[in-house]
C-alpha positions in Angstrom: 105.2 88.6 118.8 102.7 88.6 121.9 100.8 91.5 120.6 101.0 89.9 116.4 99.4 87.2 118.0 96.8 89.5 120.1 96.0 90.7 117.1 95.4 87.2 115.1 93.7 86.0 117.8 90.8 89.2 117.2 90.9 89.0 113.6 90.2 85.4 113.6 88.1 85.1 116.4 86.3 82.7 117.7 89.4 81.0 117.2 92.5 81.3 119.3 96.1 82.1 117.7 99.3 80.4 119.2 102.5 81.4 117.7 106.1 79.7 118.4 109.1 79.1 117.2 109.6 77.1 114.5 112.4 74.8 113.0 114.1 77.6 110.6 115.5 80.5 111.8 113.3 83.5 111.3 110.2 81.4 110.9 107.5 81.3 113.4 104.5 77.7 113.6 101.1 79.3 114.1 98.5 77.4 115.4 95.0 78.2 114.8 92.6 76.1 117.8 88.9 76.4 118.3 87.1 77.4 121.2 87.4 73.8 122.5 91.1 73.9 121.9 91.2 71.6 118.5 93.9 72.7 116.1 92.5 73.6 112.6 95.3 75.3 111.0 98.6 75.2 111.4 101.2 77.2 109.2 104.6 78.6 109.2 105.5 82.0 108.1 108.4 83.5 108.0 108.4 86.4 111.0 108.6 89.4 108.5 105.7 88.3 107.4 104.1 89.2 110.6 105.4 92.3 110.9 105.1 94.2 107.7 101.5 95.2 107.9 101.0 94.7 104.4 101.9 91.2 104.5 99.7 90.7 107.7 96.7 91.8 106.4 97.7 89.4 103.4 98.9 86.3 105.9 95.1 87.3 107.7 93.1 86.7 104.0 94.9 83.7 103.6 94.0 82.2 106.7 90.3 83.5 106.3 89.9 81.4 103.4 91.3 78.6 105.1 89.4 78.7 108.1 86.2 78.7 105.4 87.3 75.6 103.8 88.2 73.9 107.1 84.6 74.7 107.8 83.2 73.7 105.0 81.9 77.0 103.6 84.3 77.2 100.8 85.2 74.7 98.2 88.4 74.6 97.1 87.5 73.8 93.9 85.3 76.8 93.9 88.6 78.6 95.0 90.5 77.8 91.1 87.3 78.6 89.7 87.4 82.3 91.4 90.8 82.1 90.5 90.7 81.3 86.5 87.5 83.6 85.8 89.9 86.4 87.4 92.6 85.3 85.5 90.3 85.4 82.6 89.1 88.7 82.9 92.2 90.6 83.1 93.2 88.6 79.8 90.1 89.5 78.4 90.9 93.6 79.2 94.7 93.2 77.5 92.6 92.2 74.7 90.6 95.4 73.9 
C-alpha cells in the first residue's frame, strides 16, 4: 500500500494522500489533505480497487473531479449536465 499511496500522492499533487485501514475488511479510508494539512477528501475503496491498474487510473478520475469541485472549479451541476448530453448522444447514434 505504501507505494499505491506514493503514487496518489504524485498524481494528485499538491495534495498529499494518506491511506489506512478502514472499518470493513478489505477496504482501505484515503485521506486527501492539502499542503497545510486540511483534509478535502476522504473516501473508502475497497483495496482491489487500488491494485488493479484499471481501476486506479479510474479511482484517480474520480478523485480529480472531486478535488475540482472541492475547489470550486467544477459545478456539480455542470457534472449531470456533461453526463445527460453524453447520455444523449449515444441514444441519439442507436437511433440512425
Amino acid at each position: 500500500m505504501e507505494t499505491i499511496s506514493q503514487l496518489l500522492s504524485e498524481a494528485l499533487a499538491p495534495y498529499q494522500v494518506v491511506l489506512s485501514p478502514a472499518g470493513r475488511e478489505a477496504h482501505v479510508m484515503l485521506v486527501v489533505s492539502d499542503p497545510l494539512g486540511s483534509t478535502v477528501l476522504a473516501r473508502e475503496f475497497h483495496r482491489i480497487q487500488l491494485e488493479d491498474t484499471r481501476s486506479l487510473t479510474d479511482v484517480v478520475d474520480g478523485l480529480h473531479r472531486d478535488l475540482m469541485v472541492a475547489e470550486g472549479r467544477l459545478e456539480p451541476s455542470m457534472i449531470a449536465a456533461l453526463r445527460h448530453a453524453a447520455a444523449h448522444r449515444g441514444y441519439a447514434a442507436t437511433l440512425r
